[in-house]
NUFIRO-42197 format. One line per field, with one value per residue (C-alpha): x, y, z; residue number from 1; residue in one letter. Coordinates in steps of 0.001 Angstrom, whole numbers, padded with zeros to 6 digits. Last residue first. Layout:
BEGIN
east: (X; ...);
north: (Y; ...);
up: (Z; ...);
nr: (NUM; ...);
rest: (A; ...);
//
This chain:
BEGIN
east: (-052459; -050808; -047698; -045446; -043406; -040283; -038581; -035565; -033325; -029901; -028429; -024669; -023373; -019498; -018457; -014739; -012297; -008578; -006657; -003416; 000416; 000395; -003339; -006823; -008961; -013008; -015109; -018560; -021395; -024564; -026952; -030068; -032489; -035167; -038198; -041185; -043374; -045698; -048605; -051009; -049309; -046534; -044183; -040830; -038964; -035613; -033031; -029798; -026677; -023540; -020878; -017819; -014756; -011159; -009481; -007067; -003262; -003161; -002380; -005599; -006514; -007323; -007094; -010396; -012828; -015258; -018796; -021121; -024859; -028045; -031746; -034403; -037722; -040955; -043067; -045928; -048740; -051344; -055035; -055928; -052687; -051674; -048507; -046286; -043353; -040090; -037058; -033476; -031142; -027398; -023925; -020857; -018013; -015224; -012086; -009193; -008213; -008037; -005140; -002445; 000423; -000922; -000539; -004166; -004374; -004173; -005227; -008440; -009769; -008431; -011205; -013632; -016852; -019673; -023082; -025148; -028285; -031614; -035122; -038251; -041308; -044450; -047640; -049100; -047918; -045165; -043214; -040153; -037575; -033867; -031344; -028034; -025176; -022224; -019198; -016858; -013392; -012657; -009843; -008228; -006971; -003734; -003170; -000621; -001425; -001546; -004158; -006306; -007956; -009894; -011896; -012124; -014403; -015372; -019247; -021300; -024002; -027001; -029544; -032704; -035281; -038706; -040982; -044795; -046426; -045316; -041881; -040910; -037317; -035621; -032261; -029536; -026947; -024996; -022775; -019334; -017956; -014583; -014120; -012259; -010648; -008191; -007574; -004065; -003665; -003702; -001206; -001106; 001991; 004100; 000917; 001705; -000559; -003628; -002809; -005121; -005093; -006795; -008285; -009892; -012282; -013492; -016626; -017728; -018362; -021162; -023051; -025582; -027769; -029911; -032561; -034226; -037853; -039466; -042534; -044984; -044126; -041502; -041162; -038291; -036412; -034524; -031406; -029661; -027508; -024901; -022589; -020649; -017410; -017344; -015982; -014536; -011744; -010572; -008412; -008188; -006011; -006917; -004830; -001583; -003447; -004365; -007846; -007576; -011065; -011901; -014266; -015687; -017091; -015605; -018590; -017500; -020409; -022924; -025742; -027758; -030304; -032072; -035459; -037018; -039840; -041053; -044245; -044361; -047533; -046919; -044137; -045493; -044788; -043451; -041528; -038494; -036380; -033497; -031592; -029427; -026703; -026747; -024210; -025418; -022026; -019693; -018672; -015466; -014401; -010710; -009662; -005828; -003438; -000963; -001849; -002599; -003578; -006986; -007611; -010890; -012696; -016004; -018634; -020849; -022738; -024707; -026819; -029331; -032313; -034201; -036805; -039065; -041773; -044206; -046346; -046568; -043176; -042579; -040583; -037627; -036845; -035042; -032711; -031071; -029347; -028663; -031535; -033642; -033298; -036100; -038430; -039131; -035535; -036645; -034446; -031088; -032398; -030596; -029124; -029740; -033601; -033200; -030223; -032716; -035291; -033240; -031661; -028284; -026632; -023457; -019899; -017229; -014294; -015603; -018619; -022171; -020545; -019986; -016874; -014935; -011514; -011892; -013460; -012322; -009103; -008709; -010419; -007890; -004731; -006026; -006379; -002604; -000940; -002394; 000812; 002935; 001047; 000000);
north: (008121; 011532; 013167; 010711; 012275; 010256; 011362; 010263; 009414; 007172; 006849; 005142; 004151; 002881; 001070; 000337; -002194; -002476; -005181; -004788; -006261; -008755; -007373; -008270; -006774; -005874; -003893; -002803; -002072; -000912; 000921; 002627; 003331; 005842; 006500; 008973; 008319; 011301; 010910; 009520; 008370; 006164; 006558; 005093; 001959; 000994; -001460; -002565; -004875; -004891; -007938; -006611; -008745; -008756; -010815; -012789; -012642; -014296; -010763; -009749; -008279; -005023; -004601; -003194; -004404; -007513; -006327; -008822; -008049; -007992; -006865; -005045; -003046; -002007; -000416; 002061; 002479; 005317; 005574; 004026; 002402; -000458; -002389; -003570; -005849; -005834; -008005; -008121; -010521; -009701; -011700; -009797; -010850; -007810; -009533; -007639; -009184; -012357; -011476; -011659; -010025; -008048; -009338; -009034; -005716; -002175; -004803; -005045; -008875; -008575; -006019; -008692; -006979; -009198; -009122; -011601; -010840; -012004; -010428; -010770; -009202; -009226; -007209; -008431; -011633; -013875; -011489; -013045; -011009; -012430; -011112; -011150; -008866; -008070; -006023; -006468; -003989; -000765; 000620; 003288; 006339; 008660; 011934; 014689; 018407; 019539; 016496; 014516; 011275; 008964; 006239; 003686; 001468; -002289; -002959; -003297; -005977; -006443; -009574; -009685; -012637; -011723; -013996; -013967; -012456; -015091; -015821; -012208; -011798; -008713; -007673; -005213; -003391; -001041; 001776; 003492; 006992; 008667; 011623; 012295; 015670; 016236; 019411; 019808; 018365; 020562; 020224; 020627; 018758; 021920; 022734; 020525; 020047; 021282; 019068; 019573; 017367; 018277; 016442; 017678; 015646; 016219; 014966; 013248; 009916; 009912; 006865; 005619; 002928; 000370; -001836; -005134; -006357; -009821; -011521; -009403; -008856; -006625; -004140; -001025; 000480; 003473; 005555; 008525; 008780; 011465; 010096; 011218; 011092; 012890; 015946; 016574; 014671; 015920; 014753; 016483; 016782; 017297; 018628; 017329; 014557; 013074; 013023; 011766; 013460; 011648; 014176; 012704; 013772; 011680; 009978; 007548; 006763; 009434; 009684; 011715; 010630; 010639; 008803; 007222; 004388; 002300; 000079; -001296; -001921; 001256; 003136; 004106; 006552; 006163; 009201; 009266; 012225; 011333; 012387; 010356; 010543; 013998; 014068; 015301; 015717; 013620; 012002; 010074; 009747; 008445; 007782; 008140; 005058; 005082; 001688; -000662; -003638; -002953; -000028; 002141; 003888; 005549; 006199; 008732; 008584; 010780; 010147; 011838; 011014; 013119; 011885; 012283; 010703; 010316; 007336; 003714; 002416; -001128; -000624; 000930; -002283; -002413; -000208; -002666; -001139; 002423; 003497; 001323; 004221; 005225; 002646; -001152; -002902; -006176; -008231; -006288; -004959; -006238; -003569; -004934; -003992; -000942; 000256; -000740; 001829; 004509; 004623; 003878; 001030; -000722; -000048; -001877; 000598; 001070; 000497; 001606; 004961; 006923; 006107; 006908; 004803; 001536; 002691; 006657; 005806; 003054; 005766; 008327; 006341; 004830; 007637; 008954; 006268; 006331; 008456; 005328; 003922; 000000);
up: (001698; 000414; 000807; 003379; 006230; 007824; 010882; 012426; 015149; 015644; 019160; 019147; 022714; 022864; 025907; 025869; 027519; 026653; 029233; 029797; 029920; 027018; 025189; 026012; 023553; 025438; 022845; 024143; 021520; 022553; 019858; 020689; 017696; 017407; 014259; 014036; 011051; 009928; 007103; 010028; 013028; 013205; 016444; 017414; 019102; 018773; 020574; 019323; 020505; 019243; 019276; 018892; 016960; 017781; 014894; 016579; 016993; 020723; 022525; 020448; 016487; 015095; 011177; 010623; 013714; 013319; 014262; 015182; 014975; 017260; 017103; 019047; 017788; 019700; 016653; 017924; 015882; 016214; 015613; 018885; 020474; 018293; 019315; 015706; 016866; 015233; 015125; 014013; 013360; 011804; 010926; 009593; 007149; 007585; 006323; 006941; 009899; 008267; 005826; 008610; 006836; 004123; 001004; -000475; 001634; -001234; -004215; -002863; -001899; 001313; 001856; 002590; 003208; 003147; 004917; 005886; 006893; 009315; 009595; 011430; 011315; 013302; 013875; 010349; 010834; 010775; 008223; 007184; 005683; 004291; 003611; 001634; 001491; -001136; -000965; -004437; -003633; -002736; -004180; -001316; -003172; -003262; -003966; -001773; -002729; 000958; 001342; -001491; -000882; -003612; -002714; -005918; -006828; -007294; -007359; -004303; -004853; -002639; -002427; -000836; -000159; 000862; 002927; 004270; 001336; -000522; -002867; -002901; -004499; -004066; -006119; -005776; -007616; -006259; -007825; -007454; -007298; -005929; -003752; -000791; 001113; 003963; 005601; 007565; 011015; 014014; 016586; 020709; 022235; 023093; 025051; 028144; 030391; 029051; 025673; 022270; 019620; 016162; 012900; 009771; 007277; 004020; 001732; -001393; -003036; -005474; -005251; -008382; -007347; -009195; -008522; -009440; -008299; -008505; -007157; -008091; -011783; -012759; -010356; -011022; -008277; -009302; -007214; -007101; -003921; -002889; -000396; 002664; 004001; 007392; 009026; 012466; 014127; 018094; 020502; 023605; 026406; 029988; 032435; 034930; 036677; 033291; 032038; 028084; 026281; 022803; 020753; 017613; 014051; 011479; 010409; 007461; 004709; 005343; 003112; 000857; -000673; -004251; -005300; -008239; -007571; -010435; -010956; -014077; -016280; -018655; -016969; -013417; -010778; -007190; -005444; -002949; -000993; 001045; 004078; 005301; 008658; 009390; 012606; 016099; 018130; 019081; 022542; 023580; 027987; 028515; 032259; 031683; 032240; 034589; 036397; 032983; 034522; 033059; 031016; 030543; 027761; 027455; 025646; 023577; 020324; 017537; 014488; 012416; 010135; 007784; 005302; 002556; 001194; -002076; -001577; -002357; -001573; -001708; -004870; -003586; -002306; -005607; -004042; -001190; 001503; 001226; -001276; 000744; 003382; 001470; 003063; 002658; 002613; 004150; 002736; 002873; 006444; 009054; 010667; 014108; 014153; 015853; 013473; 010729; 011861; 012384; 009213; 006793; 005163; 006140; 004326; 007161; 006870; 010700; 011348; 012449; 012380; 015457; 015982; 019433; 019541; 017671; 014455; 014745; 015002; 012671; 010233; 010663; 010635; 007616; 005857; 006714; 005316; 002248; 001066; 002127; -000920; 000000);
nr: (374; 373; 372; 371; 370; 369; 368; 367; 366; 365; 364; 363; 362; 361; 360; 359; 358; 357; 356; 355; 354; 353; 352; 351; 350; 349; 348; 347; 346; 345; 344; 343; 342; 341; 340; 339; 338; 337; 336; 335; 334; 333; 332; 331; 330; 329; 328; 327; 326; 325; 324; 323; 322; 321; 320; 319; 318; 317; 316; 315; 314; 313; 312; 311; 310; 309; 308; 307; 306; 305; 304; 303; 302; 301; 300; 299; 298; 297; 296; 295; 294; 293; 292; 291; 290; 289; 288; 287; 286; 285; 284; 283; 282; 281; 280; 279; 278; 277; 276; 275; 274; 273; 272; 271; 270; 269; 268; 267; 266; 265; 264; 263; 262; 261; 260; 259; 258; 257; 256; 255; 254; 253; 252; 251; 250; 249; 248; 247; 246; 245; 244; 243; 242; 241; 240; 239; 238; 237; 236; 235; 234; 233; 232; 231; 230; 229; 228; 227; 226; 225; 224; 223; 222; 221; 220; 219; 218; 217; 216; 215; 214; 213; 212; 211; 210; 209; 208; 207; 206; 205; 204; 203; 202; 201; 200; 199; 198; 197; 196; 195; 194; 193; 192; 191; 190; 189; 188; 187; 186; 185; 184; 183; 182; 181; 180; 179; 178; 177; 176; 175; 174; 173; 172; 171; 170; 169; 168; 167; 166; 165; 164; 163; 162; 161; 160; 159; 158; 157; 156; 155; 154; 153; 152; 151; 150; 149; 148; 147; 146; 145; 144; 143; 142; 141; 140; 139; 138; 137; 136; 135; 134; 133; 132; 131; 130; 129; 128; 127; 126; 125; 124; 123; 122; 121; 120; 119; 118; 117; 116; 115; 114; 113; 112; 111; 110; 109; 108; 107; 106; 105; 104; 103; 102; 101; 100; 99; 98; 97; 96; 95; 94; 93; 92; 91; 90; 89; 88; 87; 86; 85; 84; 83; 82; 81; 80; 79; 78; 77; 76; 75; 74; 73; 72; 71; 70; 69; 68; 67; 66; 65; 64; 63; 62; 61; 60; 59; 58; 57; 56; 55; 54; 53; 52; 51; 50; 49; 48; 47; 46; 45; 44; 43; 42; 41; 40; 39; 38; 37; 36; 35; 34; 33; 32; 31; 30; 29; 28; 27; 26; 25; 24; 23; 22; 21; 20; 19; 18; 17; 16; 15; 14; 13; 12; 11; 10; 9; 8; 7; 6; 5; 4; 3; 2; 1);
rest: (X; X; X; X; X; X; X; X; X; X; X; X; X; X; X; X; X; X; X; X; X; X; X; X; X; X; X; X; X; X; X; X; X; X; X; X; X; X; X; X; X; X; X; X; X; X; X; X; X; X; X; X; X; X; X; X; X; X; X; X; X; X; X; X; X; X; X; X; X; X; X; X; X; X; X; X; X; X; X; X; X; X; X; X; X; X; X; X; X; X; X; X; X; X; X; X; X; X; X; X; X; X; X; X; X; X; X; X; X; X; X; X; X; X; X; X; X; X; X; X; X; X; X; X; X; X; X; X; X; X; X; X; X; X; X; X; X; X; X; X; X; X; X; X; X; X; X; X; X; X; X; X; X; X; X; X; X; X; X; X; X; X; X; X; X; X; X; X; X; X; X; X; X; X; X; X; X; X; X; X; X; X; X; X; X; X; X; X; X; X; X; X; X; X; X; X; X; X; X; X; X; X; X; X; X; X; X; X; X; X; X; X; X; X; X; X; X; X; X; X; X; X; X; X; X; X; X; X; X; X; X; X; X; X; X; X; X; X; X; X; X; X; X; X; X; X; X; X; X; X; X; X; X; X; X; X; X; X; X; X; X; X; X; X; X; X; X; X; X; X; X; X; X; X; X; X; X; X; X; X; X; X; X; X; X; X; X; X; X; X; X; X; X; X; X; X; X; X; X; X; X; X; X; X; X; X; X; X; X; X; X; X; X; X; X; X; X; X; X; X; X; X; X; X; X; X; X; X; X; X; X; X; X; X; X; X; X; X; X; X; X; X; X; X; X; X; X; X; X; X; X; X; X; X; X; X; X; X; X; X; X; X; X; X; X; X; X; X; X; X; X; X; X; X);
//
């Protein structure tokens, strides 16, 4: 890999192990509320705009203009065992826009299509981590994010089977600082550091019943491109894909399992790299959700589970270290207006020679959804 790359990675190992905010680090996931809750497994269900993330030709199971926001934050902490000197370490970030999207059905002869555009974020940046030594606080700081800007299409064939296409333009920037009360001669502030690129998705549902639908979601090769105090490089991204699978047991019930696939050994930047299966980023999801009536509103009670292998990071023993998240969500559907919340809780525990490294990372995703007409 390019010396010049360097740099990236630095930032988003960082911000995956030390205070993300993102579902994952270097691991692409989709976006929403409502799939957070439900363990972000949502390739097979896929039946809102954040579709447009996760599988497009869900697009099709929408029957109304919408639009939606949806925004993300977290908070934790980080402790050492065996590790006597260490600093208590607190991380927070701030509210981050995480998609917004806008998506409208209309038909071409027999053919139900949906069109829509979001934008998403692919990398949150944004994160405080605070080190409290006896001599002053210092402060490490990233803001920005790398974001996307989504065109997609859903088009039904027939009732069983739907195809989908979307179009991501990379874009964003990202700048990093470290402050140190005790000692200033430590404080820096990094240069500026921008990313484009482009790439597409392909993906696929299958609806065998009412009961089940099978999804399928291909991310094609592509390129991240960095720029910083005139220095180029880019990360190639290689094939992603995720499966899913959707089972409504009733009309109050759903249930949901994925697969998802990011095996980054497969780009030419780590298929030599030392211990290949750290960069393998194969993750396993459930989710549920329950539909309680309350007079003319619905509330959905949503909980789910995932594994979350970590970029690169491996134990005193040489083993992938891999988090295993859990998510609750609930929200509000009334009328034309759908209220959504997640609650994320992923602890990491890597026991190295000396010391123990234990954090307790908190992600809350909210949103709001509003449909024009019935």
């Amino acid at each position: 890999m390019s010396k010049k790359f360097v740099t990236l990675l630095v930032l988003l190992l960082s911000v995956g192990l030390v205070g993300s905010v993102s579902a994952q680090n270097l691991n692409f996931t989709g976006s929403g509320a409502r799939a957070a809750g439900m363990g972000n497994a949502f390739t097979g269900v896929a039946d809102d705009a954040t579709a447009m993330s996760w599988n497009s030709a869900g697009l099709t199971q929408l029957y109304s203009t919408e639009a939606s926001l949806i925004t993300r934050f977290g908070f934790g902490n980080i402790k050492y065992d065996g590790w006597d000197d260490a600093p208590a370490i607190d991380l927070k970030s701030k509210f981050q826009l995480n998609f917004l999207s806008f998506a409208m059905p209309f038909h071409v002869g027999s053919m139900n299509i949906v069109g829509g555009v979001a934008y998403r974020t692919i990398f949150d940046f944004n994160n405080e981590v605070i080190y409290h030594y006896d001599a002053g606080d210092a402060t490490s700081k990233s803001e920005g994010a790398v974001g996307a800007i989504t065109p997609a299409v859903g088009i039904k064939f027939n009732d069983m089977l739907s195809a989908g296409v979307a179009f991501n333009i990379y874009t964003g920037s990202s700048k990093s600082s470290y402050t140190d009360e005790g000692n200033s001669s430590n404080n820096w502030e990094g240069a500026k550091e921008s990313y484009s690129g482009s790439g597409m998705d392909i993906g696929v549902l299958v609806k065998p019943s009412d009961k089940f639908s099978i999804g399928a979601n291909i991310s094609l090769p592509n390129s991240l491109k960095y720029e910083s105090e005139g220095t180029k490089d880019e990360l190639k991204v290689p094939l992603f894909y995720s499966l899913g699978i959707g089972f409504r047991a009733s009309d109050k019930i759903l249930l949901a399992v994925d697969y998802q696939s990011h095996d980054w050994t497969k780009s030419d930047d780590f298929k030599d790299a030392s211990n290949p299966d750290l960069y393998k980023l194969n993750s396993f999801h459930v989710g549920f959700e329950y539909l309680l009536m309350s007079g003319n509103a619905v509330i959905p009670l949503r909980a789910g589970f995932y594994t979350n292998p970590l970029f690169g990071t491996d134990d005193v023993d040489g083993n992938q270290v891999v988090d295993n998240v859990i998510t609750l969500g609930s929200g509000l559907i009334m009328n034309n207006i759908i209220i959504d919340g997640a609650f994320e809780l992923e602890p990491t525990s890597i026991k190295y020679t000396d010391y123990t490294f234990n954090k307790n990372f908190f992600r809350v995703t909210v949103g709001a959804t509003f449909h024009f007409g019935s």
